[in-house]
GURO-760904 format. One record per residue: x, y, z of N, C-alpha, C, O in turn; residue number from 1. Coordinates in nm, 2 decimals. Atoms other than C-alpha are relative to their C-alpha. Layout:
<nodes>
+--------+--------+--------+--------+--------+--------+--------+--------+--------+--------+--------+--------+-----+
|    n.x |    n.y |    n.z |   ca.x |   ca.y |   ca.z |    c.x |    c.y |    c.z |    o.x |    o.y |    o.z |   n |
+--------+--------+--------+--------+--------+--------+--------+--------+--------+--------+--------+--------+-----+
|      X |      Y |      Z |      X |      Y |      Z |      X |      Y |      Z |      X |      Y |      Z | NUM |
...
+--------+--------+--------+--------+--------+--------+--------+--------+--------+--------+--------+--------+-----+
</nodes>
This chain:
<nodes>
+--------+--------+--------+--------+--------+--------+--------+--------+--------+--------+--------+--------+-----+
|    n.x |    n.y |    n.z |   ca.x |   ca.y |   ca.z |    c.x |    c.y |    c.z |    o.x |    o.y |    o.z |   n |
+--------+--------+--------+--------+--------+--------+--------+--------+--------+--------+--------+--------+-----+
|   0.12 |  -0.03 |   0.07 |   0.89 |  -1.17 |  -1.16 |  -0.06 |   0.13 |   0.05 |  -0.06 |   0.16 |   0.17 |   1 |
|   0.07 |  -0.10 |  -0.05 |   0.71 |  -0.83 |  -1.16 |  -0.10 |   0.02 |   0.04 |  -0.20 |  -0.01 |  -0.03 |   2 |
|   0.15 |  -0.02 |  -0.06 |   0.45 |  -0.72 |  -0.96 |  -0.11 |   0.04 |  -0.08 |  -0.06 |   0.09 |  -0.18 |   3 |
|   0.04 |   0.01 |   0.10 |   0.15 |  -0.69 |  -1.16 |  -0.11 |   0.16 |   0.06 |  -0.23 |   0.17 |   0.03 |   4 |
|   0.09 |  -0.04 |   0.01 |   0.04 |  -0.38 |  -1.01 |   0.01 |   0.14 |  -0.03 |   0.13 |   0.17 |  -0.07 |   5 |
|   0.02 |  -0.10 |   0.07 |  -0.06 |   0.00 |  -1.10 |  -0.03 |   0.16 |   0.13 |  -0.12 |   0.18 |   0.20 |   6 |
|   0.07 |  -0.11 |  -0.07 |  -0.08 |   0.34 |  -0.91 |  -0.17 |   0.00 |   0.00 |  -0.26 |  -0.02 |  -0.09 |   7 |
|   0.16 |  -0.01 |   0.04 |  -0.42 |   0.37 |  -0.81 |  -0.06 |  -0.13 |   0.07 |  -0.17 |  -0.12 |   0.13 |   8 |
|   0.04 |   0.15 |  -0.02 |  -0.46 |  -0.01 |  -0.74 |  -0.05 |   0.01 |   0.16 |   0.03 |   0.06 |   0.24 |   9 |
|  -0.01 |   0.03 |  -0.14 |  -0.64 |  -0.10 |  -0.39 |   0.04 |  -0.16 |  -0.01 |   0.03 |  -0.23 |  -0.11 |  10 |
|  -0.05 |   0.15 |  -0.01 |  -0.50 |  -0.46 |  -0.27 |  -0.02 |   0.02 |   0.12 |  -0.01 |   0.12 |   0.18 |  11 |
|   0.06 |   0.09 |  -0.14 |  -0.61 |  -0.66 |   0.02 |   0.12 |  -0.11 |   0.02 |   0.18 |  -0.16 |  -0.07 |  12 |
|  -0.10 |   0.04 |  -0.04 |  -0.37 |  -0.84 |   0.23 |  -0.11 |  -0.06 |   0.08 |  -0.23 |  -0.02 |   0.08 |  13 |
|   0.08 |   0.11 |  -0.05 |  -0.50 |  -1.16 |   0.46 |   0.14 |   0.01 |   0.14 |   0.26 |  -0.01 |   0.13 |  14 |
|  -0.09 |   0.01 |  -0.14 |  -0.34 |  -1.13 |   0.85 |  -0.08 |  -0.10 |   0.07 |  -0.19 |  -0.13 |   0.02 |  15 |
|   0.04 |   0.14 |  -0.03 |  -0.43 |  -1.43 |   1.06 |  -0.14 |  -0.01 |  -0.01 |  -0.20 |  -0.09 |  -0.07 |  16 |
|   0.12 |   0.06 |   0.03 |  -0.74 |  -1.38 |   1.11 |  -0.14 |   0.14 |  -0.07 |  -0.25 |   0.17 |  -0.04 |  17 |
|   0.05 |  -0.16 |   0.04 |  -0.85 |  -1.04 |   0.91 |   0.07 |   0.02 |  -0.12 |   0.18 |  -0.03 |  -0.15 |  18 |
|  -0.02 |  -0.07 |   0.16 |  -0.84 |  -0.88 |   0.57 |   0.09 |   0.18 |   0.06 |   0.07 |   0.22 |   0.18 |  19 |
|  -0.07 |  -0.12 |  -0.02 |  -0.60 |  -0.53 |   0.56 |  -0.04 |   0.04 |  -0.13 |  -0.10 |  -0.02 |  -0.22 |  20 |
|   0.00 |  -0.06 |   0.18 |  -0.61 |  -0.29 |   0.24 |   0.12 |   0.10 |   0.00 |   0.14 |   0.17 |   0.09 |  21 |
|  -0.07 |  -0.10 |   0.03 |  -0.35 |  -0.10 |   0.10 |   0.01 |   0.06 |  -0.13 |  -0.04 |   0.00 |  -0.22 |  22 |
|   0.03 |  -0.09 |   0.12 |  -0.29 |   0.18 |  -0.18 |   0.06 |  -0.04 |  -0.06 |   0.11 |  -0.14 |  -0.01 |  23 |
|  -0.14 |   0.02 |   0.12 |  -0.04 |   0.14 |  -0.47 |  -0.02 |   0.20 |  -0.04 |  -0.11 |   0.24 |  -0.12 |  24 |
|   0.03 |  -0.10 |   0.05 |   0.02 |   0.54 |  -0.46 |   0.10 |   0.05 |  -0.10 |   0.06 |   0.14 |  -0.17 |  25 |
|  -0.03 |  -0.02 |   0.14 |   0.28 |   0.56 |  -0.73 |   0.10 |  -0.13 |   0.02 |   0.11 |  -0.20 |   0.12 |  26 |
|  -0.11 |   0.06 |   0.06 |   0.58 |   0.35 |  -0.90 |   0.08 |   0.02 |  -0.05 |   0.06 |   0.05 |  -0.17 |  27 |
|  -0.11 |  -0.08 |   0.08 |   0.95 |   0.45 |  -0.98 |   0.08 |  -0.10 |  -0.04 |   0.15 |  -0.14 |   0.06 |  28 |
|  -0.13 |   0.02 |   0.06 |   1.18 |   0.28 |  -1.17 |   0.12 |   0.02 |  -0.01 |   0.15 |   0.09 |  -0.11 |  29 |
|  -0.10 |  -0.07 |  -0.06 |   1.52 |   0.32 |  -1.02 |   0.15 |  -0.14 |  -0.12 |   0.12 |  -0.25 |  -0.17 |  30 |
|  -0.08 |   0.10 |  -0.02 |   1.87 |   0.13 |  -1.12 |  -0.02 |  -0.12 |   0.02 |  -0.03 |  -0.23 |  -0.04 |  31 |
|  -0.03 |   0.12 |  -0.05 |   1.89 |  -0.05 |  -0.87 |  -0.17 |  -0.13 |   0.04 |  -0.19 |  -0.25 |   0.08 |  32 |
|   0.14 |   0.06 |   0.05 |   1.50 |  -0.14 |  -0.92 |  -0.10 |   0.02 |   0.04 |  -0.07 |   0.12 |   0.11 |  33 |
|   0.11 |  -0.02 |   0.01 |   1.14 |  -0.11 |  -0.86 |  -0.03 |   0.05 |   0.21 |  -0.03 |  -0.01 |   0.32 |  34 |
|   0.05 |  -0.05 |  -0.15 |   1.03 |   0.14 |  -0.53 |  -0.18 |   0.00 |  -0.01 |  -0.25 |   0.07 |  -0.08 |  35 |
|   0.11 |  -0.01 |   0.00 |   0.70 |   0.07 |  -0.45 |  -0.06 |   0.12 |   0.13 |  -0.01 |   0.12 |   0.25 |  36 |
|   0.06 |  -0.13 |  -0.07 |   0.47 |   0.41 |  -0.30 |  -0.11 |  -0.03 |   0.07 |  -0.21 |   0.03 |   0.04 |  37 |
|   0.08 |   0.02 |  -0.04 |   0.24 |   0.23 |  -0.06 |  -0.10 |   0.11 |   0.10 |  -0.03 |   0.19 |   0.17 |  38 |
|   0.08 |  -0.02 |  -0.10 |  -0.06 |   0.37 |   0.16 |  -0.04 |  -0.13 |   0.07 |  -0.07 |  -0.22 |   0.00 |  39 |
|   0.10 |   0.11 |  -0.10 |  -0.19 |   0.12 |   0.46 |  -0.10 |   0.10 |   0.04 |  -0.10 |   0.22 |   0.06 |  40 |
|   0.12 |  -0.04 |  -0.07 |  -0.53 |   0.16 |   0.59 |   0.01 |  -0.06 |   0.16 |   0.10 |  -0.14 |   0.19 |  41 |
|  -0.01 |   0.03 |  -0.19 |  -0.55 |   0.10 |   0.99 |  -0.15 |  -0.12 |   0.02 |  -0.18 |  -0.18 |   0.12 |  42 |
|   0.14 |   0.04 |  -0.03 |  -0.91 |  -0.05 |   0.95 |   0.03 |  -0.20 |  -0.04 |   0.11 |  -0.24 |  -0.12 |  43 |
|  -0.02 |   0.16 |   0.00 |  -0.93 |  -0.47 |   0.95 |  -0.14 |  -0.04 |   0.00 |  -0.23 |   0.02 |   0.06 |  44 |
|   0.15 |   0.09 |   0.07 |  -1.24 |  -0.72 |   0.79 |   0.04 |  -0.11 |   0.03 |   0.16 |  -0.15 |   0.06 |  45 |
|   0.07 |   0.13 |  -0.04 |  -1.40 |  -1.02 |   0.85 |   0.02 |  -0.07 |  -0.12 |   0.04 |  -0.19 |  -0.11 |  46 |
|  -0.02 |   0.05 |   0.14 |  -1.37 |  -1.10 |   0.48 |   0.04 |   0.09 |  -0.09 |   0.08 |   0.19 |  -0.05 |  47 |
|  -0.04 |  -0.06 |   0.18 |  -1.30 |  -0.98 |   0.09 |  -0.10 |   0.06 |   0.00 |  -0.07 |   0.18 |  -0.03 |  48 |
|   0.17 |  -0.06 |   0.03 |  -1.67 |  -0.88 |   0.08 |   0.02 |   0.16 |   0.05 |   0.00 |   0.27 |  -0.01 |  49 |
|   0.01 |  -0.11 |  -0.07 |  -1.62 |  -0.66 |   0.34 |   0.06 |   0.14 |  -0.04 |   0.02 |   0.25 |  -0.06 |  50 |
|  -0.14 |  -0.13 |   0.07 |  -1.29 |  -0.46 |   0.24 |  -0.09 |   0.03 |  -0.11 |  -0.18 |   0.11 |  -0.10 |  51 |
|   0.11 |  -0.06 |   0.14 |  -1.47 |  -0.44 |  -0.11 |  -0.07 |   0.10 |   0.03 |  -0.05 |   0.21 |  -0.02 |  52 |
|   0.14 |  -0.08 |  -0.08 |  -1.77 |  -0.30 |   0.08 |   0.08 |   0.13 |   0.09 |   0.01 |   0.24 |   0.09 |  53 |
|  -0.08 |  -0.16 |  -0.04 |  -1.53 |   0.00 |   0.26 |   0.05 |   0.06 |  -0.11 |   0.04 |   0.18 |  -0.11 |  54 |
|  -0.06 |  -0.08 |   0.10 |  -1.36 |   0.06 |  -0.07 |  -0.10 |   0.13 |  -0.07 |  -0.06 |   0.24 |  -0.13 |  55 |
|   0.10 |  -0.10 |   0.08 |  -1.70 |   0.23 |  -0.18 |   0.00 |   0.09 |   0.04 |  -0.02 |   0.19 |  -0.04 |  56 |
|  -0.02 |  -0.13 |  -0.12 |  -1.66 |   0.48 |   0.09 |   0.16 |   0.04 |   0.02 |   0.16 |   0.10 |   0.13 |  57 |
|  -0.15 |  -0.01 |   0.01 |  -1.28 |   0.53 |   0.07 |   0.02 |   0.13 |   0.13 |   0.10 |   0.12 |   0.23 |  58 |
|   0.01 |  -0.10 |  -0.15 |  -1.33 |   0.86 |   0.33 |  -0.01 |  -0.05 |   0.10 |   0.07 |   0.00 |   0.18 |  59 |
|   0.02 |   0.05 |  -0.07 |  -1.45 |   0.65 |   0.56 |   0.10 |  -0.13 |   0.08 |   0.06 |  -0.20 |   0.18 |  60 |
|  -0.08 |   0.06 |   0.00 |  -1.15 |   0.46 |   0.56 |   0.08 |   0.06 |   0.12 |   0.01 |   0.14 |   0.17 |  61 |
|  -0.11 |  -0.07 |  -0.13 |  -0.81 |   0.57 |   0.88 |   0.12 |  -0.05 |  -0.06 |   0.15 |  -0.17 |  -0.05 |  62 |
|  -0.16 |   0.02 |   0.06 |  -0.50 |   0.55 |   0.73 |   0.10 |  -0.02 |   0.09 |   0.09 |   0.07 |   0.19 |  63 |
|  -0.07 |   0.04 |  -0.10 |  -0.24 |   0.41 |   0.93 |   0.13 |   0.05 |   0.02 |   0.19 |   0.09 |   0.12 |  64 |
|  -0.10 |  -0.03 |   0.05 |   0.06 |   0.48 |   0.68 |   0.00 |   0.08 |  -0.12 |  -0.01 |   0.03 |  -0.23 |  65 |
|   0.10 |  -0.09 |   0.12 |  -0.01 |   0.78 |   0.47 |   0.14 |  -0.02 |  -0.10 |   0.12 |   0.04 |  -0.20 |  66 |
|  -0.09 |   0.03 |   0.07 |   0.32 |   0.66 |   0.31 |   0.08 |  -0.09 |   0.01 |   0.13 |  -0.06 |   0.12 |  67 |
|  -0.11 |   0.13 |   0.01 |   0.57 |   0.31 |   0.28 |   0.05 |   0.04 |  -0.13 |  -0.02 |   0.07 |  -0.23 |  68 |
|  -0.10 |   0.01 |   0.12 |   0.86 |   0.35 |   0.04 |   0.07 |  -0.16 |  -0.01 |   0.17 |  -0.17 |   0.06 |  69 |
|  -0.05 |   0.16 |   0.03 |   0.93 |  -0.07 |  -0.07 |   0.08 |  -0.01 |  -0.07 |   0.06 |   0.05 |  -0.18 |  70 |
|  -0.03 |   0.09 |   0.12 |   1.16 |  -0.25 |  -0.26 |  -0.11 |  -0.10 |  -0.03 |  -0.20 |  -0.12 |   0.04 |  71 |
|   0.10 |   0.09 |   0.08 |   0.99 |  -0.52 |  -0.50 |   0.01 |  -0.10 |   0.11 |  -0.10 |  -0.13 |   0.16 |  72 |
|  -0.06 |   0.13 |  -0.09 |   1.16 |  -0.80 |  -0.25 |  -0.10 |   0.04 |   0.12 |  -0.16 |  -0.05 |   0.18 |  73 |
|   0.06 |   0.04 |  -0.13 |   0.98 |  -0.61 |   0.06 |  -0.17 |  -0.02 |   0.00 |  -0.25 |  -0.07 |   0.09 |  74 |
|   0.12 |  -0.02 |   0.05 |   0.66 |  -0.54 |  -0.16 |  -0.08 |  -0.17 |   0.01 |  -0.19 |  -0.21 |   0.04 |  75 |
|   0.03 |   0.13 |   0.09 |   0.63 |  -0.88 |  -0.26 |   0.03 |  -0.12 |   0.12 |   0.04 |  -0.24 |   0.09 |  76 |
|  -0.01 |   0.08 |  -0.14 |   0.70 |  -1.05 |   0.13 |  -0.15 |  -0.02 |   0.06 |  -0.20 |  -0.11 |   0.12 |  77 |
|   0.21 |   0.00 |  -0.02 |   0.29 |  -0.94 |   0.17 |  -0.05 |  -0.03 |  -0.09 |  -0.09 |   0.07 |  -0.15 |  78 |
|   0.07 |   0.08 |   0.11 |   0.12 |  -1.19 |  -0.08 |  -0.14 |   0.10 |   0.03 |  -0.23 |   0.07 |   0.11 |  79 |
|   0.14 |  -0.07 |   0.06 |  -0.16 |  -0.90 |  -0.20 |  -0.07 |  -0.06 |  -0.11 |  -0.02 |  -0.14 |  -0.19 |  80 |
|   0.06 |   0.00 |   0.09 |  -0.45 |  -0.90 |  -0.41 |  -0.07 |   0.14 |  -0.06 |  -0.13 |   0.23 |   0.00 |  81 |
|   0.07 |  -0.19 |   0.00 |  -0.56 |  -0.60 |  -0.64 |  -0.17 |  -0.07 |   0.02 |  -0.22 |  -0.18 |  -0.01 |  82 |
|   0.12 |   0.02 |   0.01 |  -0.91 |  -0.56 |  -0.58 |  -0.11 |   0.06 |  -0.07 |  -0.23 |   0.03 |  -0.08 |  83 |
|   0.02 |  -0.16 |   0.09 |  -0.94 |  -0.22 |  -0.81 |   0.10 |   0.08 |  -0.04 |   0.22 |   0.06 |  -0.04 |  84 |
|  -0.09 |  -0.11 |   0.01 |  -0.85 |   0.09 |  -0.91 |  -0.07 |   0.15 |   0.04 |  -0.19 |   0.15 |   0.05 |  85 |
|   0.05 |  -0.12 |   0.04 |  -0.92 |   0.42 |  -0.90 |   0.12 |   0.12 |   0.05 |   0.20 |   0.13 |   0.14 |  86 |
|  -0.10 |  -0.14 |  -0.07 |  -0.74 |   0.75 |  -0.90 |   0.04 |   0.02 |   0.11 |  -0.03 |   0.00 |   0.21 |  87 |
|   0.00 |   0.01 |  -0.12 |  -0.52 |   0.83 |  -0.66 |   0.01 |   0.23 |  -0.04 |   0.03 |   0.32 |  -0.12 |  88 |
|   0.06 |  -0.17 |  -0.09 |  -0.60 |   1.20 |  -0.49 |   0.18 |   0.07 |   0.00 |   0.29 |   0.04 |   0.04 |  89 |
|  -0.14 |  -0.08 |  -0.04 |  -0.33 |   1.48 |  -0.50 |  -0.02 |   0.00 |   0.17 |   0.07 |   0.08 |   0.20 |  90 |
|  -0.01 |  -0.04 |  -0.16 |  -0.39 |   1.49 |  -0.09 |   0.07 |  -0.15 |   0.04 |   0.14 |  -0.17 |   0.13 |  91 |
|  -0.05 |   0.13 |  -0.04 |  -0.30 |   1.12 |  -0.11 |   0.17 |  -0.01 |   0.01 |   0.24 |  -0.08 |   0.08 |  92 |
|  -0.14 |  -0.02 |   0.01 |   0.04 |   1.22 |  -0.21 |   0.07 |   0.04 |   0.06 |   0.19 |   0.02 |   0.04 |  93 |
|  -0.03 |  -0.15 |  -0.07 |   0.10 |   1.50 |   0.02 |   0.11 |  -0.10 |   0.10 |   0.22 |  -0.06 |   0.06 |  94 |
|  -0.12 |   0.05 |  -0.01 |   0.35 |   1.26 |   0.24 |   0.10 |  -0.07 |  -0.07 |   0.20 |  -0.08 |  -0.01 |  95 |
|  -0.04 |  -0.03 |   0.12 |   0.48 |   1.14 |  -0.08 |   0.11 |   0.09 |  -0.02 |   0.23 |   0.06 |  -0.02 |  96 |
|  -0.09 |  -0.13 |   0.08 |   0.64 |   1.46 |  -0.21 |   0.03 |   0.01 |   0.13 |   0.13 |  -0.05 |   0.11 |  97 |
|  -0.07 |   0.02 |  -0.07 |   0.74 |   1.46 |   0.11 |   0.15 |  -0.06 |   0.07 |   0.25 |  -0.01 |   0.11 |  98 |
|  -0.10 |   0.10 |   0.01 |   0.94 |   1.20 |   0.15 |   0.11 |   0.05 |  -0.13 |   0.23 |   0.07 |  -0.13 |  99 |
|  -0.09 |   0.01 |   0.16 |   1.08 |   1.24 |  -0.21 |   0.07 |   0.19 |   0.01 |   0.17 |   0.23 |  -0.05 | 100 |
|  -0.11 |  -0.14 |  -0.06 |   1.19 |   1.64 |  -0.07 |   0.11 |  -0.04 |   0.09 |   0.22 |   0.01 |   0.07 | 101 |
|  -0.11 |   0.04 |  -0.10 |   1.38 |   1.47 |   0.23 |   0.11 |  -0.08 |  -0.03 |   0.20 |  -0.10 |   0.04 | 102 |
|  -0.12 |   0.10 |   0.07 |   1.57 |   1.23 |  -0.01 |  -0.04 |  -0.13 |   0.09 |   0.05 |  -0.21 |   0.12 | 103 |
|   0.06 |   0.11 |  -0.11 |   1.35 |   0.97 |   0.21 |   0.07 |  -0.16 |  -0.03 |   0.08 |  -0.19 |  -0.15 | 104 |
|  -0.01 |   0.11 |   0.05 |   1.47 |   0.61 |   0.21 |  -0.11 |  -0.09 |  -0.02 |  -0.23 |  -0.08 |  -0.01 | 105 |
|   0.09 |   0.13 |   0.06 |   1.37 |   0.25 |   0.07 |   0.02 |  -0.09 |   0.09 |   0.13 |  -0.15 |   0.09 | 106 |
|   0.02 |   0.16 |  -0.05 |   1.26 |  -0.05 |   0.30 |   0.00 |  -0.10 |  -0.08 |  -0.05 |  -0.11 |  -0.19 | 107 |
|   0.00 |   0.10 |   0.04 |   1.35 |  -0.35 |   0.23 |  -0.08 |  -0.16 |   0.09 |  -0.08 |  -0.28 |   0.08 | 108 |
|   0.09 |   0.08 |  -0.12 |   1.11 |  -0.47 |   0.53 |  -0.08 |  -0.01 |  -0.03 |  -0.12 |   0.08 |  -0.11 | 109 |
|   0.13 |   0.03 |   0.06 |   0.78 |  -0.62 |   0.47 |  -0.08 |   0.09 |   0.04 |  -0.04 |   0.16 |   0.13 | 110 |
|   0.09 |  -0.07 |  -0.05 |   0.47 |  -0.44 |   0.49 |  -0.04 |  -0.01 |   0.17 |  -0.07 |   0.08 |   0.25 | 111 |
|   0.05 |   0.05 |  -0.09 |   0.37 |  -0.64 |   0.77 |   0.08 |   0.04 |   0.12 |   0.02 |   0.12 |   0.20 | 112 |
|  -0.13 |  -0.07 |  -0.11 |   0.72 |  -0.56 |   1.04 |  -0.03 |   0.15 |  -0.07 |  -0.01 |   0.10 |  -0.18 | 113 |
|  -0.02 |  -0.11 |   0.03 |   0.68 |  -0.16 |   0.91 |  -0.11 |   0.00 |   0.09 |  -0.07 |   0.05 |   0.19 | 114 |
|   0.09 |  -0.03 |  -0.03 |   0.34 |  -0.16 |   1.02 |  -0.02 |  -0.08 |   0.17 |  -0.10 |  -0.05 |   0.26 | 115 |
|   0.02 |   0.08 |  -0.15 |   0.40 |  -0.40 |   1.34 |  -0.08 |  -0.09 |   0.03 |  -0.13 |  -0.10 |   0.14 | 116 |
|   0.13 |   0.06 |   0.03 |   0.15 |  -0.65 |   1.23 |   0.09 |  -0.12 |  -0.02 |   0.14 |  -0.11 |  -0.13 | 117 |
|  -0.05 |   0.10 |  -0.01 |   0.33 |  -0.98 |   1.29 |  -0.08 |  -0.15 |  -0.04 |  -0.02 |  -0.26 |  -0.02 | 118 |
+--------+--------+--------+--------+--------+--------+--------+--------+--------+--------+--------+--------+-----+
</nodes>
């Protein structure tokens, strides 16, 4: 089943005892199938409320992982929720095109082991 979500999209992730947020900064459709272009944020909530309540400030945010290249399988090992949308920023990209100059690879590791968040 496919992920239901969109460049742009913020989603909230639940770690034992804390909320996380991450980007959806683009989506490619490859062959061998769906690379998801994550950002992680470094920052952790008390609740849904909360994250919500940082998203309005998005500057205010510390990025942890200004880039994750996923398969759907590793995308989809971190049970997310979208919580929005909004444009994503040409500066958001900038490791991005990065990666996609270096011929970068695809994880098939969850968000959660990439990030060291057990």
């Amino acid at each position: 089943m496919a992920l239901p979500f969109s460049p742009g999209d913020d989603l909230v992730f639940q770690l034992e005892s804390a909320f996380a947020l991450l980007r959806v900064l683009a989506v490619e459709e490859r062959e061998e199938g769906t690379v998801w272009h994550i950002m992680a944020y470094e920052d952790f909530f008390p609740d849904i409320e909360s994250a919500e309540a940082a998203l309005q400030r998005p500057e205010s945010l510390t990025v942890r992982a200004s880039h994750l290249a996923l398969t759907d399988r590793a995308l989809s090992k971190t049970p997310a929720a979208r919580l929005g949308n909004r444009p994503v920023q040409e500066r958001e990209l900038k490791a991005y095109h990065e990666w996609r100059e270096k011929g970068g690879e695809v994880s098939d590791r969850s968000v959660l082991l990439l990030l060291g968040l057990r």
